[in-house]
C-alpha positions as CSV (number, residue, x, y, z in Angstrom):
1,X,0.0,0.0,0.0
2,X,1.2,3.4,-0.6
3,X,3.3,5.3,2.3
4,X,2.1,7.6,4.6
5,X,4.1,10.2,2.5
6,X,2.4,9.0,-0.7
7,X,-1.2,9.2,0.9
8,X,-0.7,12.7,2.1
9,X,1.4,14.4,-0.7
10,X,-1.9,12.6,-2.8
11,X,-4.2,13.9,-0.8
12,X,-3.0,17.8,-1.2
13,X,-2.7,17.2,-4.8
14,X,-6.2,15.8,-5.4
15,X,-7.7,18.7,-3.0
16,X,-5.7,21.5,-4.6
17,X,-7.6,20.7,-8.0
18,X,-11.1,19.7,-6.0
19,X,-10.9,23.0,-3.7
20,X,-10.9,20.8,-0.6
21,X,-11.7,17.3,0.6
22,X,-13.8,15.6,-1.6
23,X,-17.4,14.7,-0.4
24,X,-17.3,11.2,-3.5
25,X,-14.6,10.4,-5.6
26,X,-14.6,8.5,-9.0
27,X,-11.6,7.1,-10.3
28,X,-11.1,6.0,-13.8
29,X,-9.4,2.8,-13.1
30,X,-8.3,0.7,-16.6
31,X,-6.2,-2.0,-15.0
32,X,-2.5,-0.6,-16.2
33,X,0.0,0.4,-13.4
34,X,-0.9,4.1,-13.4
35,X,-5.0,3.7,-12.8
36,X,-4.4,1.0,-10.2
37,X,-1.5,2.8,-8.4
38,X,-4.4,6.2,-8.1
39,X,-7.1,3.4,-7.0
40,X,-4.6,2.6,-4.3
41,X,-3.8,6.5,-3.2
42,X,-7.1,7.7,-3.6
43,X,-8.8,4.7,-1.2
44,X,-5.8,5.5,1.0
45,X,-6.4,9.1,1.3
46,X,-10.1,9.2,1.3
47,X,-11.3,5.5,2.5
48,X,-15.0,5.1,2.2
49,X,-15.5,8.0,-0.5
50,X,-14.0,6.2,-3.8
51,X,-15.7,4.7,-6.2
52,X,-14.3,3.1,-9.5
53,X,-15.4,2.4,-13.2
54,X,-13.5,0.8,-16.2
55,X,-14.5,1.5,-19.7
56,X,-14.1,-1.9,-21.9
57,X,-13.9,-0.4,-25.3
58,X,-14.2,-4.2,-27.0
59,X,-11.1,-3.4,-28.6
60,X,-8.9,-5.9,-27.5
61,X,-9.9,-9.7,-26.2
62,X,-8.5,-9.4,-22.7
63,X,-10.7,-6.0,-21.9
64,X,-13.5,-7.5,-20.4
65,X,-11.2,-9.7,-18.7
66,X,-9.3,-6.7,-17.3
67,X,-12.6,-5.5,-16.0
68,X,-13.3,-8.2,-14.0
69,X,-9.4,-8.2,-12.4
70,X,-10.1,-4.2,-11.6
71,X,-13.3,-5.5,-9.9
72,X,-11.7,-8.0,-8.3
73,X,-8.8,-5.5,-6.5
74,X,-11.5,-3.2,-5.8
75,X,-13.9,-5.8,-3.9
76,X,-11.2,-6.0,-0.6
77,X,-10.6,-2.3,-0.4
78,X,-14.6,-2.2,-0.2
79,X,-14.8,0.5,-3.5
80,X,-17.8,-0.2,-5.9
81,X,-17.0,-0.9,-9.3
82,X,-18.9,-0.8,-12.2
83,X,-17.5,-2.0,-15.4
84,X,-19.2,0.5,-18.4
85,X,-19.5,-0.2,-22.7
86,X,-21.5,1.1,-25.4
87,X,-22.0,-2.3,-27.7
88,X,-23.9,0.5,-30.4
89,X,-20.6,2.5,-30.8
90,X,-18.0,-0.1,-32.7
91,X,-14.8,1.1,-32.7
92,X,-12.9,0.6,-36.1
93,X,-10.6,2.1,-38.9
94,X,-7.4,4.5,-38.5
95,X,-8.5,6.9,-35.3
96,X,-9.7,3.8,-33.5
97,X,-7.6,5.6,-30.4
98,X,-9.3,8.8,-30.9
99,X,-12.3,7.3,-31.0
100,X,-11.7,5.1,-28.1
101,X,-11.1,8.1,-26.0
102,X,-14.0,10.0,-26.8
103,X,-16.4,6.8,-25.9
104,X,-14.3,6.7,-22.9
105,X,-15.0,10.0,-21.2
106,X,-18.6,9.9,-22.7
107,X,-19.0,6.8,-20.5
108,X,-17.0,8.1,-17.7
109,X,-19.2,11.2,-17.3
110,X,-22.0,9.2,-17.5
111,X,-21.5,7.1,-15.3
112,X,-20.6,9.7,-12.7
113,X,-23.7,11.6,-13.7
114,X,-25.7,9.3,-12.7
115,X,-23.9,8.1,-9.6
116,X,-24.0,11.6,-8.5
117,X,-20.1,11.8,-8.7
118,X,-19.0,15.5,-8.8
119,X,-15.1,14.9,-9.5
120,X,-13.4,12.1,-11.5
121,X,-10.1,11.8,-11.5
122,X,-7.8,9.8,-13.9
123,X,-4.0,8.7,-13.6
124,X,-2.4,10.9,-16.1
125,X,1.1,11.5,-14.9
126,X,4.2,13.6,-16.0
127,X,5.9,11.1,-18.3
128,X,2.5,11.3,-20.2
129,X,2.3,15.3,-19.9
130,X,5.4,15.4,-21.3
131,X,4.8,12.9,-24.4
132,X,1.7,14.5,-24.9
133,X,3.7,17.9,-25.6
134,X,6.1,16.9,-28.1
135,X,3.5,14.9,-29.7
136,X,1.2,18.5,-30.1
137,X,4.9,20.3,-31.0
138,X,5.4,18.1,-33.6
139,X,1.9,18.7,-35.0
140,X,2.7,22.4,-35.1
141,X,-0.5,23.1,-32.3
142,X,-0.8,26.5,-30.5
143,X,-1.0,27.8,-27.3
144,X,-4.5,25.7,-26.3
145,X,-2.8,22.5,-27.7
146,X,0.6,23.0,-25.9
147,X,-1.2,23.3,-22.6
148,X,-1.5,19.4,-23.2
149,X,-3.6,17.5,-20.3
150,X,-5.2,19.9,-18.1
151,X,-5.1,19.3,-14.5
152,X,-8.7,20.2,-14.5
153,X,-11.5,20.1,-16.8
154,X,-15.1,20.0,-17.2
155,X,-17.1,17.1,-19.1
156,X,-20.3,18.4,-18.3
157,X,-21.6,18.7,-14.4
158,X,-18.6,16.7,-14.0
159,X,-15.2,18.1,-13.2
160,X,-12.2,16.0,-14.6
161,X,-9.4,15.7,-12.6
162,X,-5.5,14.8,-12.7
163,X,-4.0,14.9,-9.5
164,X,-1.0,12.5,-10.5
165,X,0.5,15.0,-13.0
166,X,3.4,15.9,-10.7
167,X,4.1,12.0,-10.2
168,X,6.7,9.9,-12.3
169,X,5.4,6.5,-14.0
170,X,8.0,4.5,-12.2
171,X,6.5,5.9,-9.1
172,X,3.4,4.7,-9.4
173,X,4.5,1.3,-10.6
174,X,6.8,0.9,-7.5
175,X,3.4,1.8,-5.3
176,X,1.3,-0.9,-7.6
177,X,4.3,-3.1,-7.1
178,X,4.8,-3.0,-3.4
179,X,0.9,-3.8,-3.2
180,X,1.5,-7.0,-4.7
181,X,-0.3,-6.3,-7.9
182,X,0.0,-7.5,-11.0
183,X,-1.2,-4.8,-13.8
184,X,-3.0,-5.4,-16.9
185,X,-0.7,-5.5,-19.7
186,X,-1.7,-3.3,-22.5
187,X,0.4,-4.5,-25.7
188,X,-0.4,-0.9,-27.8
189,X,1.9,0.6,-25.5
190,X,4.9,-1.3,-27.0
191,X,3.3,-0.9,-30.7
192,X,5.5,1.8,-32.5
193,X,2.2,2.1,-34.8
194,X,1.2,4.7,-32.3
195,X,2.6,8.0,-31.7
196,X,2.8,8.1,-28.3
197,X,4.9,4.7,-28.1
198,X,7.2,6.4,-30.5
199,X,7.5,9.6,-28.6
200,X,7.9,7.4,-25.3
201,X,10.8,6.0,-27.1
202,X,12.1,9.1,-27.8
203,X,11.7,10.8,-24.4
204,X,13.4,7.8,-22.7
205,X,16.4,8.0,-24.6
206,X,17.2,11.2,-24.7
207,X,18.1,13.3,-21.7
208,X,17.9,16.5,-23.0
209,X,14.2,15.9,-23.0
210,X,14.0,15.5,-19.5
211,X,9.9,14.7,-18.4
212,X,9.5,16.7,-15.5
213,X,10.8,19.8,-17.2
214,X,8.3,19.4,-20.1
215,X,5.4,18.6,-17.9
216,X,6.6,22.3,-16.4
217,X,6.3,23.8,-19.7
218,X,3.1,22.7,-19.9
219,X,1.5,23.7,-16.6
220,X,3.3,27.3,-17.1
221,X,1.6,27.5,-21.0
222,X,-1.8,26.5,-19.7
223,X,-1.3,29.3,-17.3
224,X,-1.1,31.5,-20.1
225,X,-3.8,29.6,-21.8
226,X,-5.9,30.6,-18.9
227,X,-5.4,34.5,-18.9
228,X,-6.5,34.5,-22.6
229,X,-9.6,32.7,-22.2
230,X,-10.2,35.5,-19.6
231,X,-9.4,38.4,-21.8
232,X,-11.4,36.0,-24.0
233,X,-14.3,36.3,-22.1
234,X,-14.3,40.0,-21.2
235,X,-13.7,41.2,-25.1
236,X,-16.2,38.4,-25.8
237,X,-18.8,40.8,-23.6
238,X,-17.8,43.8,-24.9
239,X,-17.6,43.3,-28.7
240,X,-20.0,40.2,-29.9
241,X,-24.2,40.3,-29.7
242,X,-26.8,38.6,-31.0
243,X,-29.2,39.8,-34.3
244,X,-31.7,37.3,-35.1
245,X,-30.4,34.3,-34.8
246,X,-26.7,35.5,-36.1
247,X,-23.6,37.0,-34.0
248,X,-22.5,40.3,-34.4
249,X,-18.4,40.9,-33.5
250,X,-16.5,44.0,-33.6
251,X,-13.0,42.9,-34.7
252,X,-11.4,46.5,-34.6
253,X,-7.9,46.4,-32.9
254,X,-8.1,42.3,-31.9
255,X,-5.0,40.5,-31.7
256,X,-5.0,37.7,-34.3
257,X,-5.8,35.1,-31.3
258,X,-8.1,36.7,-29.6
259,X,-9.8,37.5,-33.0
260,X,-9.7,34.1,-33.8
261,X,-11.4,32.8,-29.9
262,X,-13.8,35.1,-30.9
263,X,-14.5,34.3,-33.7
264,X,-14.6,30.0,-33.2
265,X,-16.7,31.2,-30.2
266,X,-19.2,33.2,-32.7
267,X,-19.5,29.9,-35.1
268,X,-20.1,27.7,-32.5
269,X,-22.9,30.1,-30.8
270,X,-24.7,30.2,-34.2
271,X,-24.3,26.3,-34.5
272,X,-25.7,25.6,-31.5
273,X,-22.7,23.3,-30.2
274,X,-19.2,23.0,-29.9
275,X,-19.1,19.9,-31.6
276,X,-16.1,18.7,-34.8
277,X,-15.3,21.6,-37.2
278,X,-12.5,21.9,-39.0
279,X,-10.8,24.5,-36.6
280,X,-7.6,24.9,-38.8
281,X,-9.3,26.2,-41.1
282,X,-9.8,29.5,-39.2
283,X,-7.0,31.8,-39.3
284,X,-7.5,31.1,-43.5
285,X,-11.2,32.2,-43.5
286,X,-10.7,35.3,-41.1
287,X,-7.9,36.5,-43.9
288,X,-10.3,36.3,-46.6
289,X,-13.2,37.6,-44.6
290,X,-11.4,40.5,-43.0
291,X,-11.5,43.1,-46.2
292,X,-15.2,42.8,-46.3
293,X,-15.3,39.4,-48.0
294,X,-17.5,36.5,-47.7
295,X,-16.6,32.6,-46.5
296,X,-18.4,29.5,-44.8
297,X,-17.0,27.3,-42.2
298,X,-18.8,24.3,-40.9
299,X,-22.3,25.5,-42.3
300,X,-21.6,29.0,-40.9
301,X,-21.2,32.0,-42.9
302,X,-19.5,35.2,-41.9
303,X,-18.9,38.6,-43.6
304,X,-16.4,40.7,-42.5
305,X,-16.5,44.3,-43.1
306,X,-15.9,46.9,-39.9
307,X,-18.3,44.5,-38.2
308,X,-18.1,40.8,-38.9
309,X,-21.6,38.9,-39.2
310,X,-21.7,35.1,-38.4
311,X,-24.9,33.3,-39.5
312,X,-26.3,30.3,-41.3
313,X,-25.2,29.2,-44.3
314,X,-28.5,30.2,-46.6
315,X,-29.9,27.1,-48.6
316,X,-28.7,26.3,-51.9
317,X,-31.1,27.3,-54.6
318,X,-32.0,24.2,-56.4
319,X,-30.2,23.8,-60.1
């Protein structure tokens, strides 16, 4: 079981992000070293308030078997455990990771939801911070991107938290280990058909690329990401209103990221959701827009001029 070091330097982590001691906890719990090592520090620190959920995404064989071995750790340490799948959402073709991950946190929150869990916390560490931000560097993403994995987010009514991202993986392993606990074995995280296995390679043989320092680089640019989603908000107030069903934004004097918030914040009002929109194809549209032009992006069509105009694409008249 984890020290009585461990248990405390976990509990101020996970109460830092939840803004004190947590009335229920969920804990995404998969059956790898990292989830089991945070099922074991989070029943530690806060015995009685856990609960646990894995997510069998029917990708592999041995998922449901995983389940039943993360049921079976959680039944001593007396934390409920459901095991959660969506047999109507396959998983197939290239982005079958992408799309695992967005059935995972759609289940996750669910489940929560309707547990009445407030906070869920996954075991996202630094070693995974700091693949995650050469993996967006290499993509060429911005500031919102190189923030990488948040320490807290929202999925809904519940807030998504990451109180192991100041912990190593061989850490947590050592915790799992001294438990006598055998993880799951996940065999994608040896498969250099993945990114992140490549970019695990790469970070672990390479000591100029040292983890912890990355996984600072990324808590200081989500920071930064933070103050311009609050001078997001405030120009958001004073520029943009609504006209019959369209946005109105005054772009005058905008620096180009602010202009472009506003402006993916404008589309999405109009849409009615957030939802998957080709987002990098912004800054391109807002050029030809600016001079008093005309463009659509995701069925949304805005005019520029000295006020821009965002509103439904009109219907096509028939040929």
């Amino acid at each position: 079981m984890p020290s009585a070091e461990q248990t405390d330097r976990f509990r101020r982590d996970l109460e830092k992000l939840a803004g004190g001691p947590p009335e229920r906890l969920g804990l995404a719990v998969s059956g790898g070293p990292d989830s089991l090592a945070l099922l074991l520090l989070a029943h530690a620190a806060f015995p009685g308030e856990v609960e646990a959920a894995t997510v069998d995404h029917g990708l592999r064989a041995g998922n449901a078997t995983e389940a039943a071995m993360v049921r079976g750790f959680c039944a001593p340490l007396g934390v409920p455990h459901e095991t959660l799948a969506d047999p109507d959402a396959p998983i197939d073709g290239a982005s079958a990771q992408a799309q695992a991950r967005r059935l995972r946190y759609r289940l996750l929150a669910g489940w929560a939801e309707r547990r009445g869990i407030a906070l869920l916390a996954t075991a996202h560490h630094a070693d995974d911070q700091a693949e995650t931000v050469l993996m967006r560097l290499a993509r060429g993403a911005g500031l919102s991107g190189l923030s990488a994995i948040r320490p807290r987010r929202n999925e809904g009514p519940v807030a998504l938290l990451r109180p192991l991202l100041g912990w190593r993986r061989e850490e947590l392993a050592a915790i799992v280990a001294g438990a006598g606990l055998t993880a799951a074995d996940d065999p994608s995280n040896r498969s250099d058909a993945y990114d992140r296995t490549r970019f695990r390679t790469l970070l672990a043989g390479c000591e100029l690329l040292p983890a912890p320092r990355l996984a600072a680089a990324a808590a200081h640019l989500g920071e930064a990401e933070d103050a311009l989603e609050w001078a997001a908000e405030r120009e958001w107030q004073a520029r943009a209103r609504a006209d019959r069903g369209a946005v109105l934004l005054d772009p005058h004097g905008l620096p180009a990221e602010l202009l472009r918030r506003l402006s993916a914040r404008a589309i999405e009002t109009v849409r009615g959701e957030r939802g998957d929109w080709r987002r990098d194809k912004l800054a391109a549209i807002l050029a030809e827009i600016a001079p008093g032009g005309r463009a659509t992006l995701a069925g949304i069509q805005v005019t520029g001029g000295a006020v821009w105009r965002f509103e439904r694409e009109p219907p096509r008249r028939p040929v």
